[in-house]
C-alpha positions as CSV (number, residue, x, y, z in Angstrom):
1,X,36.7,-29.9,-65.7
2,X,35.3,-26.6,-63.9
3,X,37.7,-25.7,-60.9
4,X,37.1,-22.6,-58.8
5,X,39.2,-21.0,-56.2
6,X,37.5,-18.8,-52.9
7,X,39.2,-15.0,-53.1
8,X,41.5,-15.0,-50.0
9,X,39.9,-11.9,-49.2
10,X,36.7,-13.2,-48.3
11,X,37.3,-15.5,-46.3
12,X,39.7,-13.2,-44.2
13,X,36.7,-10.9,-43.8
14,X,34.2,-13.8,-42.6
15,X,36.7,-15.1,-40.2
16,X,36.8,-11.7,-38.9
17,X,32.7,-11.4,-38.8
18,X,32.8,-14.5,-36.7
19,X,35.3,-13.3,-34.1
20,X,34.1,-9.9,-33.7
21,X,31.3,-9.9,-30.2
22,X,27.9,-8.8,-31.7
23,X,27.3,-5.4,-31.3
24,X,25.2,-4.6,-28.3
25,X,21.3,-4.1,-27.8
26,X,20.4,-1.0,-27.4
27,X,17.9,-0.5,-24.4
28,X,15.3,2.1,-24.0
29,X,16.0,4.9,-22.1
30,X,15.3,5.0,-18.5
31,X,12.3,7.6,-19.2
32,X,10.9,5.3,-21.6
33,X,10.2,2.3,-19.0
34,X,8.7,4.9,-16.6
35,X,6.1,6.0,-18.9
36,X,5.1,2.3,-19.9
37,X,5.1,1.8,-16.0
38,X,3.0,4.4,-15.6
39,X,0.4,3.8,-18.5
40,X,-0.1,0.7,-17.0
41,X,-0.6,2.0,-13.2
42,X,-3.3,4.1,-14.9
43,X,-4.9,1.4,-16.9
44,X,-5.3,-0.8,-14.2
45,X,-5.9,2.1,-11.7
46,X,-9.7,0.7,-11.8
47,X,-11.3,3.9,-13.1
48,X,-10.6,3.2,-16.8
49,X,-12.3,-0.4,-16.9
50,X,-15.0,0.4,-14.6
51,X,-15.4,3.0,-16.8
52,X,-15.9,0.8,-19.8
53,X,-18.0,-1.7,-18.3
54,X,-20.2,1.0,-16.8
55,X,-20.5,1.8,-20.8
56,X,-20.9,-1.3,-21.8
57,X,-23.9,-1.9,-19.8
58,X,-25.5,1.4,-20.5
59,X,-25.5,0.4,-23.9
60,X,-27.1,-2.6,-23.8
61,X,-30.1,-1.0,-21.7
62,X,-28.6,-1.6,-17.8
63,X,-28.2,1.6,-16.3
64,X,-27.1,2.1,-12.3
65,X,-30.5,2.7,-11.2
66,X,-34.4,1.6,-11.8
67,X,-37.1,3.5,-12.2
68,X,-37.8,4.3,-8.7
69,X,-34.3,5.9,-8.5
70,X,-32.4,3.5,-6.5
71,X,-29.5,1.3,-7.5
72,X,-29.6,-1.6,-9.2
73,X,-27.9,-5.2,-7.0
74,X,-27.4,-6.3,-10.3
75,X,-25.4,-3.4,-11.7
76,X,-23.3,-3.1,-9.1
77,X,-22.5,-7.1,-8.9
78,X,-22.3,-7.3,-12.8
79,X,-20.0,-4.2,-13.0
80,X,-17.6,-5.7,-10.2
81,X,-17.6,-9.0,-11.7
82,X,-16.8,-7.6,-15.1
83,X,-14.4,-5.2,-14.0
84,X,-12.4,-8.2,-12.1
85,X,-12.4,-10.2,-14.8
86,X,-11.1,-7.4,-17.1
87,X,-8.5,-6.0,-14.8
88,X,-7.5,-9.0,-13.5
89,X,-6.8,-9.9,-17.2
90,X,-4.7,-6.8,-18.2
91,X,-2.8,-7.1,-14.8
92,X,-1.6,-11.0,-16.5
93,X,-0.9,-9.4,-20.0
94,X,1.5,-6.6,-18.7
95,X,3.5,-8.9,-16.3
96,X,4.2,-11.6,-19.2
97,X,5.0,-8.4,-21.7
98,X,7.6,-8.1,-19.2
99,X,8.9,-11.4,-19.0
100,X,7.6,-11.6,-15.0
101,X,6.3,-14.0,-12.9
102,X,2.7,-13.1,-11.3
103,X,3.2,-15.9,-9.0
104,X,6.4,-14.3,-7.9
105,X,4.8,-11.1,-8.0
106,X,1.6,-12.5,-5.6
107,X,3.1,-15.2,-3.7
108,X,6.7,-14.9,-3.4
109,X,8.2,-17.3,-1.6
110,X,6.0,-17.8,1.5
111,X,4.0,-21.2,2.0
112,X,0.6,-19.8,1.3
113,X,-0.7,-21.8,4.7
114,X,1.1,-19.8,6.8
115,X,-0.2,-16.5,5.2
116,X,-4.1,-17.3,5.2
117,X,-2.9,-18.1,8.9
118,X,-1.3,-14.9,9.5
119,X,-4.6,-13.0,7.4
120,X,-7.1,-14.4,10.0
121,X,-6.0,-12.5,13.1
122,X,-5.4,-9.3,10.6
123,X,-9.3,-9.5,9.9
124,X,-9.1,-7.6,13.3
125,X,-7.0,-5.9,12.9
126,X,-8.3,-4.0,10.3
127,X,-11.6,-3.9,11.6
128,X,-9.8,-2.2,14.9
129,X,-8.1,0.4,12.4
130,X,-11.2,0.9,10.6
131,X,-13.2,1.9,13.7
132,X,-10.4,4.2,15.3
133,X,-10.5,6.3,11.9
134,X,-14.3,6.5,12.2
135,X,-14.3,7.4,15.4
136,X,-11.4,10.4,15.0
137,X,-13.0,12.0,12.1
138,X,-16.8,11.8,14.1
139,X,-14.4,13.3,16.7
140,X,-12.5,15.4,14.6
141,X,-13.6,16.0,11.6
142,X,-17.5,15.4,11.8
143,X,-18.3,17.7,8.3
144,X,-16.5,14.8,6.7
145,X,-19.7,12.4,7.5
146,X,-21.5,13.6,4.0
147,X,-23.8,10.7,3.8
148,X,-26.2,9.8,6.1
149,X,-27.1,6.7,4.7
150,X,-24.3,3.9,2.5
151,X,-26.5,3.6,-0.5
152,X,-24.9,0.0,-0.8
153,X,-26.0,-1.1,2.7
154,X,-29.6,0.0,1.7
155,X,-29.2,-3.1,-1.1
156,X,-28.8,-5.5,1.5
157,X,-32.8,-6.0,2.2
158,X,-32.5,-9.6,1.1
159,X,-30.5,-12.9,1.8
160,X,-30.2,-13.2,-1.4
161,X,-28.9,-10.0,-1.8
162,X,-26.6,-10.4,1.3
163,X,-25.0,-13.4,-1.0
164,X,-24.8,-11.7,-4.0
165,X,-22.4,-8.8,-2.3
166,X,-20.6,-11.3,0.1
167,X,-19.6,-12.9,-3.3
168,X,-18.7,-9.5,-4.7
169,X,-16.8,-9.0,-1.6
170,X,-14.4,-11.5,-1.9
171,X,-13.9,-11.5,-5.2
172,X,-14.0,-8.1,-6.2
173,X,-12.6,-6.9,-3.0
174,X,-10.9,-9.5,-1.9
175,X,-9.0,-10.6,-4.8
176,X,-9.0,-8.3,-7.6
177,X,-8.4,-5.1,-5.1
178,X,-5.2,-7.0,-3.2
179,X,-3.8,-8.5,-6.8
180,X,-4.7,-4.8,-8.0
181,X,-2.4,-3.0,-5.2
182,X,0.3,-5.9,-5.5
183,X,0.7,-5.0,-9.3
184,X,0.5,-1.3,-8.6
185,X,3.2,-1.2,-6.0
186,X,5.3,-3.4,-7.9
187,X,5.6,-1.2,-11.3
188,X,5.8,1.8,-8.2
189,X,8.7,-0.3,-6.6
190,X,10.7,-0.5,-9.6
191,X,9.9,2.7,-12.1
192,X,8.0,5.3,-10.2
193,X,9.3,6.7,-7.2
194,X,9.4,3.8,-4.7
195,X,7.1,1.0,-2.0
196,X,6.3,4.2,-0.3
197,X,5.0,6.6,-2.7
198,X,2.8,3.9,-3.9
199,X,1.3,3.5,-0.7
200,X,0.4,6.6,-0.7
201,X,-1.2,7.1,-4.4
202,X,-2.8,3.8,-4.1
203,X,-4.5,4.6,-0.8
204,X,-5.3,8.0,-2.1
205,X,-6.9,5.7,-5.0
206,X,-8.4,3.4,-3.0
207,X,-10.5,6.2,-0.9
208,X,-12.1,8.0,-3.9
209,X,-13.3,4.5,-5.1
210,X,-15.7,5.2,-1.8
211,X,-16.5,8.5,-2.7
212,X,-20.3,7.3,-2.8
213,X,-20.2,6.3,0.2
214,X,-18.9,9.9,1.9
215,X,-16.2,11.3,2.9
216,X,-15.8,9.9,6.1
217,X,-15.9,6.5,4.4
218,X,-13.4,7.6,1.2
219,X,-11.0,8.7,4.2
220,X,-11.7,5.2,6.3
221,X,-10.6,3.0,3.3
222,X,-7.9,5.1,2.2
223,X,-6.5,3.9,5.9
224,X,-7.2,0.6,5.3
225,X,-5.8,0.3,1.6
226,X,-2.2,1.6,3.1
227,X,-2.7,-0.6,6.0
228,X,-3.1,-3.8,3.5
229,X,-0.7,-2.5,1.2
230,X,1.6,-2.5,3.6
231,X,1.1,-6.1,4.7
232,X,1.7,-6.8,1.2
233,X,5.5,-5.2,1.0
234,X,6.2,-6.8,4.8
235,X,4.9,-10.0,3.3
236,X,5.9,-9.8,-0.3
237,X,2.7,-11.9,-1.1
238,X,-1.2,-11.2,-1.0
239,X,-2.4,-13.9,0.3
240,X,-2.7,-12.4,3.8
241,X,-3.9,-8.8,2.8
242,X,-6.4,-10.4,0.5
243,X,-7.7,-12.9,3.6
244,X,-7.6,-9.6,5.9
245,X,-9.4,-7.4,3.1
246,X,-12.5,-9.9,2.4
247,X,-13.1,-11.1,5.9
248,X,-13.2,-7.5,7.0
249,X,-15.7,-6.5,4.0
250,X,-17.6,-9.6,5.0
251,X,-18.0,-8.9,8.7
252,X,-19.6,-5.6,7.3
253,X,-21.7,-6.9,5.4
254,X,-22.8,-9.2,8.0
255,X,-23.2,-6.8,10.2
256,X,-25.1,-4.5,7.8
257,X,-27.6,-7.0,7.3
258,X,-28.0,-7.4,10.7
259,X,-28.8,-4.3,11.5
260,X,-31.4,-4.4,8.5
261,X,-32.6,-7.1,9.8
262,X,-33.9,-5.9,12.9
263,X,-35.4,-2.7,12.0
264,X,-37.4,-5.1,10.3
């Protein structure tokens, strides 16, 4: 009969494996989680996926304008569709690389009733901002007024049209611009310098989006972004900044088409 006997030895050293702690994970250095923080600010800083889309449609024959030189309704609500679908969906992927919650991210912990409550009034707000600004840079700072007509309010001939950018409003604008500032101010919050100083780049962000529009427009929105982004950090949830953000857009567009309406 076969007998064998376990070398004291080893079993001395695998009791001794077993009570030792595991050794410790390494993390990345600090620098390391600022530059992911900020890759990702950049990426879903708007410019690089409107850029792609804007690409994407040029290459499939859909450029920005017909042949008559003016803009395309259907570039403009393809493009912001697109874009909000794409952003939207890189804003998801980086949270969950992270191991974080969007809803805690978006909605924190306030009942979203009382938020959409506390967005209604702000519509007013805003629009009350929005017109101060206008009027101290026509005050002010009139060379700022570089275009004498919004090329988007020109696209607004139609009811149909009127629908097609009240829909972009509220989703492009609405949602995708307030989850958009949430995400940016929260990798700002914790990586890149603070609540504050993404206030500031965001809004700075925000304005040349409007570029097109002028400079006294660029300057207008750059306002209202810090204004909303705001509301967000007070809140900790964009539910009322987002209700704020697409009735404003929507009382201009109503009023836009108004005012089409009647030269007619």
């Amino acid at each position: 009969m076969l007998t064998t006997s376990a070398d004291p030895r080893l079993w001395v050293s695998l009791t001794r494996m077993a009570s030792e702690p595991p050794p410790p994970i390494r993390e990345p250095p600090i620098a390391t989680f600022r530059i992911v923080a900020l890759i990702e600010v950049l990426i879903c800083s708007d410019f690089p996926t409107q850029l792609a889309v804007d690409a994407l449609l040029r290459a499939v024959g859909y450029g920005p304008f017909d042949a008559a030189g003016q803009l395309r309704v259907a570039y403009v609500v393809n493009l912001s569709l697109i874009d909000t679908v794409l952003l939207l969906a890189f804003v998801w992927m980086f949270l969950r690389a992270h191991d974080e919650r969007p809803s805690d991210v978006f909605l924190g912990r306030r009942p979203v009733g009382g938020e959409i409550r506390l967005g209604l009034p702000l519509i007013f707000v805003a629009l009350t901002l929005g017109v101060a600004v206008l009027l101290l840079v026509m005050r002010f700072a009139p060379q700022l007024h570089t275009v004498v007509r919004n090329p988007l309010q020109a696209l607004l001939g139609s009811r149909r049209n009127a629908a097609l950018f009240a829909l972009v409003v509220i989703v492009a604008g609405g949602i995708r611009e307030e989850v958009q500032r949430a995400f940016l101010l929260h990798r700002f919050e914790v990586w890149l310098g603070g609540g504050l100083a993404g206030v500031i780049a965001t809004s700075i962000a925000f304005g040349a989006g409007h570029l097109l529009q002028g400079l006294d427009a660029a300057v207008t929105t750059g306002v209202l972004g810090a204004f909303w982004g705001l509301v967000y950090l007070w809140r900790r949830s964009i539910v009322a900044p987002m209700v704020s953000h697409a009735g404003f857009d929507l009382l201009q567009i109503f009023q836009a088409f108004a005012a089409l309406s009647l030269r007619v």
